[in-house]
MINUZA-724894 format. One line per field, with one value per atom (N, C-alpha, C): residue number from 1; atom name; x, y, z. Coordinates in steps of 0.02 Angstrom, whole numbers, plus 32768, in hexadecimal, padded with zeros to 4 digits. Atoms other than C-alpha are relative to their C-alpha. Layout:
seq NUM|...;
atom CA|...;
xx X|...;
yy Y|...;
zz Z|...;
END
This chain:
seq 1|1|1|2|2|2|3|3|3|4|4|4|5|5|5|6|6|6|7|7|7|8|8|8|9|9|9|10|10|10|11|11|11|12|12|12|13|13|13|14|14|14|15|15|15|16|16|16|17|17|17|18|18|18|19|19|19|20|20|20|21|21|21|22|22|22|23|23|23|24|24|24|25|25|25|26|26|26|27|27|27|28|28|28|29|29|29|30|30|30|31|31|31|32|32|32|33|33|33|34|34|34|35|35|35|36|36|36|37|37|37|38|38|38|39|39|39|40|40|40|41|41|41|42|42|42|43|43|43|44|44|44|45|45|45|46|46|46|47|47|47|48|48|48|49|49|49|50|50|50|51|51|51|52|52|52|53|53|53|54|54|54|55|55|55|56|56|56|57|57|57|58|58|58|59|59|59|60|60|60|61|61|61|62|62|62|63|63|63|64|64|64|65|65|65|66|66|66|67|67|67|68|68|68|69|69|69|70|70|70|71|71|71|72|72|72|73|73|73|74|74|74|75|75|75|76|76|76|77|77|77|78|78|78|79|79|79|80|80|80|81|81|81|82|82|82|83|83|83|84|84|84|85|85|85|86|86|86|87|87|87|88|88|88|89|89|89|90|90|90|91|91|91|92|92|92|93|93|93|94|94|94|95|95|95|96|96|96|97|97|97|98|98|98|99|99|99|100|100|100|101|101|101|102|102|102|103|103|103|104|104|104|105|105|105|106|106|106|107|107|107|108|108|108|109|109|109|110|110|110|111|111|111|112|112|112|113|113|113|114|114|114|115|115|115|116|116|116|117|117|117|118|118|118|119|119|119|120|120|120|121|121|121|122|122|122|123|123|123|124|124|124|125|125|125|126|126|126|127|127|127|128|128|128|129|129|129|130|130|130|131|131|131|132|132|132|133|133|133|134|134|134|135|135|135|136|136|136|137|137|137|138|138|138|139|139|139|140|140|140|141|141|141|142|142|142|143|143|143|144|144|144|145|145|145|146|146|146|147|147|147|148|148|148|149|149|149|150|150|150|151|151|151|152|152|152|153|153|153|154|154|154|155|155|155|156|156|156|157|157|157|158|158|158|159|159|159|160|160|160|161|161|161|162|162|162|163|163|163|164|164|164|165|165|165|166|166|166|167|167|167|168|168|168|169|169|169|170|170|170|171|171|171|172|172|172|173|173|173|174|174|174|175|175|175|176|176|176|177|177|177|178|178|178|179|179|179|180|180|180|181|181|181|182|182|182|183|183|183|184|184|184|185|185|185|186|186|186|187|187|187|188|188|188|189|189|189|190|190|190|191|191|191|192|192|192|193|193|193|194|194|194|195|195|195|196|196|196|197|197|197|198|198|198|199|199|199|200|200|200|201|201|201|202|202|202|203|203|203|204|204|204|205|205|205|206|206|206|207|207|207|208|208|208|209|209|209|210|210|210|211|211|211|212|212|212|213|213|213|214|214|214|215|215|215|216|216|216|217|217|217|218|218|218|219|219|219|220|220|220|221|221|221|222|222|222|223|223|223|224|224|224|225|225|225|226|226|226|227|227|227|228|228|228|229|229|229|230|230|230|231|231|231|232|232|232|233|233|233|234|234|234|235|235|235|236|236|236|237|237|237|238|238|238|239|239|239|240|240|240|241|241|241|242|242|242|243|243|243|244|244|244;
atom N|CA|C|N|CA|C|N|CA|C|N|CA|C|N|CA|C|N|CA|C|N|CA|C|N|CA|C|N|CA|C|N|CA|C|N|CA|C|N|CA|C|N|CA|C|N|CA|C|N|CA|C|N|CA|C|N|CA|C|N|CA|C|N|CA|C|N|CA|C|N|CA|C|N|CA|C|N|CA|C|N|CA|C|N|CA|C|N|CA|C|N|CA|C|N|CA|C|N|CA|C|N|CA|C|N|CA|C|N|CA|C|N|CA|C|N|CA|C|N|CA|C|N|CA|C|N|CA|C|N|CA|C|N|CA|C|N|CA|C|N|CA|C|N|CA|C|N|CA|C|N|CA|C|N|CA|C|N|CA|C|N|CA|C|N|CA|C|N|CA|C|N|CA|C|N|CA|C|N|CA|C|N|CA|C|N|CA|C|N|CA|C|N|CA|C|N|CA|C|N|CA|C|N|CA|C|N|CA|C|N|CA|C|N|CA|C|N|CA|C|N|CA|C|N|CA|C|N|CA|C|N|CA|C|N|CA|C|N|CA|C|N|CA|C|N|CA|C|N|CA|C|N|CA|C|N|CA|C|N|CA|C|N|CA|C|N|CA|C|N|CA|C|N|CA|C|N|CA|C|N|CA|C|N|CA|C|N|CA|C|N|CA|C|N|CA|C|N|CA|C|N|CA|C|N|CA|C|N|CA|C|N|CA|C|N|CA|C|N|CA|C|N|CA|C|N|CA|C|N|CA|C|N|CA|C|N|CA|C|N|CA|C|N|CA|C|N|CA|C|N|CA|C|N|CA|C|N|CA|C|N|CA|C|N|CA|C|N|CA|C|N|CA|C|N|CA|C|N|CA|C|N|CA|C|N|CA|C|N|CA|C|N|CA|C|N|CA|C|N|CA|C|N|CA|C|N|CA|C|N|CA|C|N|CA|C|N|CA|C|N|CA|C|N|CA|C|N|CA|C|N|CA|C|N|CA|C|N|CA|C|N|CA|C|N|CA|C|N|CA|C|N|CA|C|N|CA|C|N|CA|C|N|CA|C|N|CA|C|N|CA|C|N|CA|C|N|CA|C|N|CA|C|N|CA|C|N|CA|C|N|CA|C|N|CA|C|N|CA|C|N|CA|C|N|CA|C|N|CA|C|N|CA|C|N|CA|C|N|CA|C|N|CA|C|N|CA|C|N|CA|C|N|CA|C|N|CA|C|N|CA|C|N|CA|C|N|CA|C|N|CA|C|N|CA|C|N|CA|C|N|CA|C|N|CA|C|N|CA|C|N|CA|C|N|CA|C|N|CA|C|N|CA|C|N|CA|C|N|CA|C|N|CA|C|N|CA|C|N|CA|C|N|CA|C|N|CA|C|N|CA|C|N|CA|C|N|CA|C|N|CA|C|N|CA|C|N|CA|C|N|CA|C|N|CA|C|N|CA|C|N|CA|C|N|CA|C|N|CA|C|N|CA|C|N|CA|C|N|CA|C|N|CA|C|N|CA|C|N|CA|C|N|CA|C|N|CA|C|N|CA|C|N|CA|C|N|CA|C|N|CA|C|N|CA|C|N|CA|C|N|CA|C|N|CA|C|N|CA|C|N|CA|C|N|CA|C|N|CA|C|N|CA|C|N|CA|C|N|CA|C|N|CA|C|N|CA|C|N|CA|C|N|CA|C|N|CA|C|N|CA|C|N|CA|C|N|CA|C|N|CA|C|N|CA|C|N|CA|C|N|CA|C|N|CA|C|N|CA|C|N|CA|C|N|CA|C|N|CA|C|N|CA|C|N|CA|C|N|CA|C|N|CA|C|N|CA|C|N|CA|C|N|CA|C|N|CA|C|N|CA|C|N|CA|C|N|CA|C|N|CA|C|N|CA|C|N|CA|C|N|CA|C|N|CA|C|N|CA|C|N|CA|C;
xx 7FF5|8C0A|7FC2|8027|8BA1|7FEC|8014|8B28|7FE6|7FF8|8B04|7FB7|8028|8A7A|7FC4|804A|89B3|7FDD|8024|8951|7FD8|801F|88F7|7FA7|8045|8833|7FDE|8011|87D5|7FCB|8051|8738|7FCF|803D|86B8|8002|8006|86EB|7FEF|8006|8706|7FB7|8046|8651|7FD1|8020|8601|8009|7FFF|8651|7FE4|8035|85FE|7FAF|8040|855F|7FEE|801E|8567|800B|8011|858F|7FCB|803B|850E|7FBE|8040|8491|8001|8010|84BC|8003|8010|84BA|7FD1|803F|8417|7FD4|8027|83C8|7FF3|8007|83E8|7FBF|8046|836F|7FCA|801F|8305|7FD4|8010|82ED|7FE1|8037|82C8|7FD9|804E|8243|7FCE|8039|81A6|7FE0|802A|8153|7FCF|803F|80B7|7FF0|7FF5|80FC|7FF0|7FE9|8120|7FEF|8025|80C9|7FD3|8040|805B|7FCB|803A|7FC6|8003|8006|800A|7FF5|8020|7FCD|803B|7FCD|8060|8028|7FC2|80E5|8041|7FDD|8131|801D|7FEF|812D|800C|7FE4|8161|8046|7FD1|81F8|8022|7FC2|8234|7FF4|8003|8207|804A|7FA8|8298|804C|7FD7|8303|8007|7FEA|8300|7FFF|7FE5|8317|8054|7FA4|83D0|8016|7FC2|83F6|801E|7FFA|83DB|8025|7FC8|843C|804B|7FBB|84C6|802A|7FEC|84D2|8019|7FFA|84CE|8051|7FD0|8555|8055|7FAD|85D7|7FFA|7FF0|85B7|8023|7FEC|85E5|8057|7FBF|86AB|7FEA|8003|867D|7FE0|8016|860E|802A|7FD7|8681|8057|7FC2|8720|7FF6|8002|86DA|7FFD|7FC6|871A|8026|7F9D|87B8|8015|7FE5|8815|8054|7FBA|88B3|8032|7FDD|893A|804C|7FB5|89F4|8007|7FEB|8A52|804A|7FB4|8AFA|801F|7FDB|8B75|7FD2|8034|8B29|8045|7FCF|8BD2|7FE7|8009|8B7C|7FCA|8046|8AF7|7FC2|8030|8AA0|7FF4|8008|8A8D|7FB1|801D|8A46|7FDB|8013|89C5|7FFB|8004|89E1|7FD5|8035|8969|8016|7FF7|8977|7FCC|8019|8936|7FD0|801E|8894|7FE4|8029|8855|7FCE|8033|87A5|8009|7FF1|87C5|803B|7FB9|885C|8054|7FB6|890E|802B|7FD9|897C|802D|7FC3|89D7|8004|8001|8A0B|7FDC|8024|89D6|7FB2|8031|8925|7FD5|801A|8912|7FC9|8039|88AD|7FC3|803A|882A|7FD8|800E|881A|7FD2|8009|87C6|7FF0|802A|87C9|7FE2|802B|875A|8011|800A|876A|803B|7FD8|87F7|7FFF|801F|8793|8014|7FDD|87E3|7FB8|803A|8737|801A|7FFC|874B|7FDC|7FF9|874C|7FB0|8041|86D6|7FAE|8052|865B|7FDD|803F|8620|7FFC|801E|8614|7FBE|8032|85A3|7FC1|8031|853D|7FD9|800E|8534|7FDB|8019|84FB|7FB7|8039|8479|7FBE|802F|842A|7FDC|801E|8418|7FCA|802F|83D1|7FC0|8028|8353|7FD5|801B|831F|7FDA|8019|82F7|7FC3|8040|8294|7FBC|802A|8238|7FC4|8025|8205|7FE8|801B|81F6|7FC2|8038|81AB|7FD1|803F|813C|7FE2|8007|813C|7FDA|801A|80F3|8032|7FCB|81A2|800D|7FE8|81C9|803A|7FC9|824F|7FE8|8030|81CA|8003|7FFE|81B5|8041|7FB8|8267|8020|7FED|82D7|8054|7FC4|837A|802F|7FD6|83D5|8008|7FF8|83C3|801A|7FE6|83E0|8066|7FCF|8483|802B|7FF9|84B2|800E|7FFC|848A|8031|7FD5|84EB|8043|7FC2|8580|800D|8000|856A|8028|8009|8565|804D|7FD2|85FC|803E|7FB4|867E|7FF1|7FFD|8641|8014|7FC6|866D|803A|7FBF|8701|8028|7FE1|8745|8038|7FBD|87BA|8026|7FCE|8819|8011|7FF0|8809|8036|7FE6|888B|7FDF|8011|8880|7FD7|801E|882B|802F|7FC6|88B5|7FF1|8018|885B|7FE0|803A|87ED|7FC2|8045|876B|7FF8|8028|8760|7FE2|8029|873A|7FCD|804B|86B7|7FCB|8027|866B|7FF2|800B|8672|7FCA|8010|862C|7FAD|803C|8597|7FE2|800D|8583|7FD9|800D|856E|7FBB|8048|84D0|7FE1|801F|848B|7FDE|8014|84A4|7FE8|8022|8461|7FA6|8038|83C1|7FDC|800F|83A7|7FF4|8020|83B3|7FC1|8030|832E|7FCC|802F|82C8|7FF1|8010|82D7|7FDD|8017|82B5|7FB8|8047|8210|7FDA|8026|81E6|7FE7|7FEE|820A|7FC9|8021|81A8|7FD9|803B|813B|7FF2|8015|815F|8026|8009|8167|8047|7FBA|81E1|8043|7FDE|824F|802E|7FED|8257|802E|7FE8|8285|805A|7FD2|8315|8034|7FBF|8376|800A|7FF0|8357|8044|7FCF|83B9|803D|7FCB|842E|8036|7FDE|8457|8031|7FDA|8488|8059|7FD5|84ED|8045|7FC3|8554|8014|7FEB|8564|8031|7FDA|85B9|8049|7FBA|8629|8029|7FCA|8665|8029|7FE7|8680|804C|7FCF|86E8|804D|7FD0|874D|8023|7FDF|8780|8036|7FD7|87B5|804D|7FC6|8818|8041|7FD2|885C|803B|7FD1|889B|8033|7FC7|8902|8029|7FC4|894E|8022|7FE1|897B|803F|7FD6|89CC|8032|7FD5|8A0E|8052|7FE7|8A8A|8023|7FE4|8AB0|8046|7FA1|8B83|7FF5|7FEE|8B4E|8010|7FFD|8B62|7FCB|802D|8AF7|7FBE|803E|8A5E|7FDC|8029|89D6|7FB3|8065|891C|8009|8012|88BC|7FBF|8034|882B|7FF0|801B|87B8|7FD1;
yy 7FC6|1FE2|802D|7FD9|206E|802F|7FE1|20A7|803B|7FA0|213D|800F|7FE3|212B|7FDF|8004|2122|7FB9|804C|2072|8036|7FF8|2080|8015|8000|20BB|7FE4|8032|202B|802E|7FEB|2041|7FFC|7FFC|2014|804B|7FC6|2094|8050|7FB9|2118|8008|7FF9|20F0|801E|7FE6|2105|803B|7FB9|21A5|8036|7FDD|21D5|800E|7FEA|21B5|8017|7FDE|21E9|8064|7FCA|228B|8023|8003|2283|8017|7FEC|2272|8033|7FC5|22FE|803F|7FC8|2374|7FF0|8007|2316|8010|7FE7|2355|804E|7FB8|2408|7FFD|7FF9|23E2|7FF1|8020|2396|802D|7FD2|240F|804D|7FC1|24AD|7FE5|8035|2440|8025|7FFA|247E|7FCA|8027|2412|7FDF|800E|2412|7FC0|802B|23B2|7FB0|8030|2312|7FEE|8007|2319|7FBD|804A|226F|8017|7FF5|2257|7FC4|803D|21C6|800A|7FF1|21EF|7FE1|8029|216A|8020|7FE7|21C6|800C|7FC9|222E|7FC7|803B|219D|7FBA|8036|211D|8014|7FF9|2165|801F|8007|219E|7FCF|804B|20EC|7FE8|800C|20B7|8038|7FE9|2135|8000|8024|2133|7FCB|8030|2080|7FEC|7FFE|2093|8030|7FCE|212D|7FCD|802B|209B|7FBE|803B|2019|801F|7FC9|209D|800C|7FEB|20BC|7FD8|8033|2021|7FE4|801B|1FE1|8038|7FD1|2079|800B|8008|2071|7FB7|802B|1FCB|7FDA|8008|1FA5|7FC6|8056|1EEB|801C|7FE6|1F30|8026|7FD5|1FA7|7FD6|801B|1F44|7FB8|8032|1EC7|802A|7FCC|1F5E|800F|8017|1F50|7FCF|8051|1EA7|8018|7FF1|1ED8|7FBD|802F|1E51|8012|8005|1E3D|7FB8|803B|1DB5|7FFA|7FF5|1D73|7FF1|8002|1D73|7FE3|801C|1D2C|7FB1|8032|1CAA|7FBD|8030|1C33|7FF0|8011|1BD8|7FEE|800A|1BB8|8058|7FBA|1C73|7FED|7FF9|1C9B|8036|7FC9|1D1C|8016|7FDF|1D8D|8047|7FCF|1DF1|803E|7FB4|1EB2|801D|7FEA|1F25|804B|7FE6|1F80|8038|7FD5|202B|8022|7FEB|2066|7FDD|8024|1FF2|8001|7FE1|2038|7FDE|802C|1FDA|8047|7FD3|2047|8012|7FC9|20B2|8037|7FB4|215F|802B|7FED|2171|7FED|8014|2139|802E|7FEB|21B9|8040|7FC5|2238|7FDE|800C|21BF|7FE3|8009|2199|803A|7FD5|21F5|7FEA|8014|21E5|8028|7FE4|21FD|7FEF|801B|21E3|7FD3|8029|2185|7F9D|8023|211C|801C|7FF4|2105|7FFC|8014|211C|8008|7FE0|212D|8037|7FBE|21E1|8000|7FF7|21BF|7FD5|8031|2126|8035|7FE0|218A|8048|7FC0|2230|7FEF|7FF7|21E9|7FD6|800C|218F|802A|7FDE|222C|8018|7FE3|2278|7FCA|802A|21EA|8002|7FE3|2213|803B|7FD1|22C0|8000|7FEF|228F|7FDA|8019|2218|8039|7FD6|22A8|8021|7FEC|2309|7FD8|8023|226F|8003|7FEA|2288|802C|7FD4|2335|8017|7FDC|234B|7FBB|8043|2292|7FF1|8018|2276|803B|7FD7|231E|803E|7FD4|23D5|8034|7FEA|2404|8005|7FFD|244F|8037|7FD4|24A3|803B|7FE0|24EF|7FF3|801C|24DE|8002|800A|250A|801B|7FFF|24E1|7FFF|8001|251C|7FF6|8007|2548|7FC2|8043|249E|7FD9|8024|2445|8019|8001|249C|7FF8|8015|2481|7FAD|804E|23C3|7FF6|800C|23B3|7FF7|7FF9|2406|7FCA|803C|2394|7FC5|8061|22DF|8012|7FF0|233A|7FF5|7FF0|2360|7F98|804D|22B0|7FCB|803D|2245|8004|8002|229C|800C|7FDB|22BF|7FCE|8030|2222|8014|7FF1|226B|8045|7FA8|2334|7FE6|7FD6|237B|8023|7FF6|23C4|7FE5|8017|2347|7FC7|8028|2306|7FFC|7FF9|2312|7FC0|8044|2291|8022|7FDD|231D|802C|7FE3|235E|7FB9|8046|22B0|7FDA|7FFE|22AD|8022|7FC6|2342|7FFA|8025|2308|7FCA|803C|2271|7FF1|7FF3|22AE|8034|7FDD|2342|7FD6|8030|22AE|7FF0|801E|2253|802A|7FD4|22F4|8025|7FDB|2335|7FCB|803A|2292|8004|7FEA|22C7|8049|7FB6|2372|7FF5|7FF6|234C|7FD7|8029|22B8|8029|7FD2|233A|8034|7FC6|23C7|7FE0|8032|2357|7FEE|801F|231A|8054|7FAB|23D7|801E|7FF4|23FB|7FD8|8025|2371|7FE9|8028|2309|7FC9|8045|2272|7FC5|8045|21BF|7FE1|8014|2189|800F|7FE7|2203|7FFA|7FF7|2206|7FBF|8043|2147|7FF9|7FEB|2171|801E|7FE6|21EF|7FC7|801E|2174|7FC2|8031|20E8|802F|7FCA|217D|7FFD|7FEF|2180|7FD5|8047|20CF|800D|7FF9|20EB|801A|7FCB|2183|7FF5|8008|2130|7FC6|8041|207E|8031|8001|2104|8032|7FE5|215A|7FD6|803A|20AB|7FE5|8017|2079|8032|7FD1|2120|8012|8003|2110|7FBB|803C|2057|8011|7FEF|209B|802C|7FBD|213C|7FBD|8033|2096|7FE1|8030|203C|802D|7FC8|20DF|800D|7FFA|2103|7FE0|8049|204B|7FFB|7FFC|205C|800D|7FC7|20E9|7FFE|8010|2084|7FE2|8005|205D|7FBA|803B|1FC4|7FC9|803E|1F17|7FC5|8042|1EA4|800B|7FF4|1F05|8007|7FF5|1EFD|8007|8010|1F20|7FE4|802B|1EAC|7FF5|7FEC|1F09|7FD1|8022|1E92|8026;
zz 802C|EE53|8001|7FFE|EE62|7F9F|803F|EDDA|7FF9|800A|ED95|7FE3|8052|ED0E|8034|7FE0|ED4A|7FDB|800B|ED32|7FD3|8018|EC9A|7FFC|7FF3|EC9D|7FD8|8020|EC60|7FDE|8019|EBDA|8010|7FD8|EC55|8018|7FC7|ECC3|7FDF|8010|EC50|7FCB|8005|EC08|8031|7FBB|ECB3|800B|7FFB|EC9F|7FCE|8037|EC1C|8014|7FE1|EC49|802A|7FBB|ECF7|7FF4|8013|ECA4|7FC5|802D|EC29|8011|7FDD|ECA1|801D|7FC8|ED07|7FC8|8030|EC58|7FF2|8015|EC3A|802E|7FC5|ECDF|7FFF|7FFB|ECC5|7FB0|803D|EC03|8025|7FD6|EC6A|8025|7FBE|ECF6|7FBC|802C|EC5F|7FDA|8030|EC0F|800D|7FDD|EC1D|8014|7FE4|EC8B|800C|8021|EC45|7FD8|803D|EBA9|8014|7FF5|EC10|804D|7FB0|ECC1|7FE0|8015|ECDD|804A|7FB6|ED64|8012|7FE6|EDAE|8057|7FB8|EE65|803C|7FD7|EEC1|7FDE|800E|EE5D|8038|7FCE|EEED|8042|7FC9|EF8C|7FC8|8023|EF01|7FE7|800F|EEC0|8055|7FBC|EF7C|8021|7FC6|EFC8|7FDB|8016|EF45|7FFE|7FDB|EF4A|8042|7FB6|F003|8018|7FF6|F009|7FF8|8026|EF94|803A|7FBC|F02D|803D|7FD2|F0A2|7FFD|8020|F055|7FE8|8001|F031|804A|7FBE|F0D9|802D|7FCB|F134|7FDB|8019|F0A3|8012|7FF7|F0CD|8054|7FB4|F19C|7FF1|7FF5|F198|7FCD|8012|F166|7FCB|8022|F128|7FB3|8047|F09B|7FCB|8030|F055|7FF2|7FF9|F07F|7FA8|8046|EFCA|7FC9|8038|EF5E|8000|800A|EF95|8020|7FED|EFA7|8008|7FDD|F005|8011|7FE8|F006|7FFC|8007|F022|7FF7|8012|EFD7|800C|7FF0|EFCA|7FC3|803E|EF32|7FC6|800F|EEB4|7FEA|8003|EEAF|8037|7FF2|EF20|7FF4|8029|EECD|8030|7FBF|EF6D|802A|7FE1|EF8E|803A|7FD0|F032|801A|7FF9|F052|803E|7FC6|F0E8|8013|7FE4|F143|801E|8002|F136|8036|7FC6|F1C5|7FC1|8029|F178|8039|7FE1|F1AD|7FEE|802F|F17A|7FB7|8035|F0F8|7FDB|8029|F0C0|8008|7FDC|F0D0|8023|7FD1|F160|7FF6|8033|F0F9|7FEB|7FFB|F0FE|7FC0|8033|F045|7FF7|7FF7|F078|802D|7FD3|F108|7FF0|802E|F09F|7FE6|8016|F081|804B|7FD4|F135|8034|7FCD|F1C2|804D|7F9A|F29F|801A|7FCC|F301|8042|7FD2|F3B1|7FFF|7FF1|F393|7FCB|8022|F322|7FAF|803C|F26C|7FBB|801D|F1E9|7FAE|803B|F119|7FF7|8005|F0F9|7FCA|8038|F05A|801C|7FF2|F09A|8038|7FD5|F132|7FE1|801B|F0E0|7FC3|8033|F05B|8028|7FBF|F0F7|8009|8002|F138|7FCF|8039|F097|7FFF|7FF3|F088|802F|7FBB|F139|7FF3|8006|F0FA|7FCA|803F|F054|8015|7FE8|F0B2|8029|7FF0|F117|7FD6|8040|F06B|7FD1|8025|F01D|8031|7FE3|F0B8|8008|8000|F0AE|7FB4|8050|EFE7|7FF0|8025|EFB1|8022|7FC7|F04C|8031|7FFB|F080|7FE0|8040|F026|800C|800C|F023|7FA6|805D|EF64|7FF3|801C|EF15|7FB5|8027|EE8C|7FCC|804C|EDCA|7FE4|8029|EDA8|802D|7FCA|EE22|7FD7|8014|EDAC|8032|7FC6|EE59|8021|7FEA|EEA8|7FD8|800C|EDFA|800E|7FFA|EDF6|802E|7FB8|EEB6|7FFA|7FF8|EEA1|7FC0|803F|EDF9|801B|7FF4|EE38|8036|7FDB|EED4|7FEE|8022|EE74|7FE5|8038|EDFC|802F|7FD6|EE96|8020|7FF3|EEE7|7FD4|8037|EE51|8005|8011|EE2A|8023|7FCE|EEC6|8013|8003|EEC2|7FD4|8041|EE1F|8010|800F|EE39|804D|7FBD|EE9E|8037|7FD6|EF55|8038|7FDC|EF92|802B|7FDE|EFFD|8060|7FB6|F0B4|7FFB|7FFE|F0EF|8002|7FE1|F12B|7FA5|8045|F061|7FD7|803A|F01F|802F|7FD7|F0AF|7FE8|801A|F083|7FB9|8043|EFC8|7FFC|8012|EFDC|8031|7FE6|F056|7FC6|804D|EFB9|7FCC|8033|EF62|7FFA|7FE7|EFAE|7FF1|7FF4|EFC9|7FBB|8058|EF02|7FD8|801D|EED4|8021|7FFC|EF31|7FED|8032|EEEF|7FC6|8035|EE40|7FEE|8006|EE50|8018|7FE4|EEB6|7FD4|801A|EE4D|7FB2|801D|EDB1|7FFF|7FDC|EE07|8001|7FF4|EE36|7FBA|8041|ED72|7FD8|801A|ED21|7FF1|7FCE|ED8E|7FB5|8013|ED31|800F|7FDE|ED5B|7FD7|803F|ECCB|8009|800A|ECCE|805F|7FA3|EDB5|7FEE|7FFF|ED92|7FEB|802A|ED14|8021|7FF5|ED88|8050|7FD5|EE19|7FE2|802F|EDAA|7FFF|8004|ED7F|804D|7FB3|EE38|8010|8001|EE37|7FD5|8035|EDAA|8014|7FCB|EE10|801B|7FBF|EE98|7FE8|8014|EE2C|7FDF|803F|EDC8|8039|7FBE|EE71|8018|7FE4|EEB1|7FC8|802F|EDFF|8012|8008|EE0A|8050|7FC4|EEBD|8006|8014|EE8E|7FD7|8044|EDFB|8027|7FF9|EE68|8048|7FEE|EEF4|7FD3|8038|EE67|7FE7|8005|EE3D|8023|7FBB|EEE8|7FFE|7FE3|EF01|7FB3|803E|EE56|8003|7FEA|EE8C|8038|7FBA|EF30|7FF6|8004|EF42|802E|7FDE|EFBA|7FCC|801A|EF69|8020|7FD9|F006|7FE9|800A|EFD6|7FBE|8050|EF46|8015|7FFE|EF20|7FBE|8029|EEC4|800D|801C|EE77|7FCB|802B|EE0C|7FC9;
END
């Protein structure tokens, strides 16, 4: 029987959504601060906060090239009735992680002939670029200047379409929830940059790096959530996800 109505959005999730929007209205206070107020003279500031952030680009990256990593946020199985008590689990054909189903092909993208998730390598991508950036701003004398409003708002909007880009409409391509989800990485390094440009403190750099984390667990929740809606909505019977 085919359903109609959307899987509930749990209170974790819709916490995470809170704060991950929290933080990104607490970045723009942040960023018109005077800078003065709350600057430190910690000398490692700058190559200490991009050794960790660009460690999380590099662990981001390696975890969305590689299928296996991403494939333990979604647990794809088919079963059989549930009338035989010895139910037997049968093995579903996975593409870019995704089970091979027409309602799935918008989160997909080929290359070459080669089937990749539309979102993991765009936020790869995005990663590569934002590694480039920790490069030239944190280890670099690359700056965005004392008030880098234009960048925070650039990176904001960024992080904003990348979260929500599993729920908003139009994002029904594989090449917009690429481009989303590289936006993403990318507006996740801007506002930590501009922030830093704004500040120049140690506390506060730490804070939107955590923040990042944060974005990146409540993108991960709300892509989970936007799968179970999907499959929700599905008319098969052999097939199920079984999100933990």
């Amino acid at each position: 029987m085919l359903k109609t109505e959307d899987p509930p959005i749990g209170s974790i999730l819709i916490f995470l959504i809170f704060v991950s929007l929290f933080g990104l209205a607490l970045s723009f206070v942040f960023v018109t601060t005077p800078g003065g107020t709350l600057s430190d003279d910690f000398i490692m500031r700058k190559p200490l906060v991009g050794s960790i952030f660009g460690a999380l680009c590099i662990l981001g990256t390696f975890a969305a090239i590689y299928p296996s990593s991403c494939s333990h946020v979604f647990d794809y199985e088919k079963s059989k009735q549930h009338q035989d008590q010895t139910r037997k689990l049968q093995t579903i054909n996975i593409q870019g992680h995704h089970p091979i189903c027409k309602i799935y092909y918008p989160h997909i993208m080929r290359v070459r002939n080669k089937i990749f998730c539309a979102t993991c390598t765009g936020f790869s991508v995005g990663a590569i670029i934002a590694l480039i950036g920790v490069g030239l701003f944190f280890f670099g004398p690359f700056s965005f200047g004392t008030k880098p409003l234009i960048v925070i708002i650039i990176g904001a909007s960024a992080v904003s379409i990348g979260l929500l880009h599993s729920i908003l409409p139009g994002f029904r391509v594989g090449l917009s929830r690429f481009i989303a989800s590289a936006f993403f990485a990318v507006g996740s390094f801007l506002i930590l940059a501009s922030v830093e440009d704004a500040l120049h403190n140690t506390s506060i750099d730490f804070f939107f790096v955590l923040l990042s984390v944060l974005w990146l667990m409540t993108d991960t929740a709300l892509s989970r959530w936007d799968h179970r809606r999907i499959c929700s909505k599905c008319a098969s019977q052999s097939c199920c996800v079984n999100i933990n």
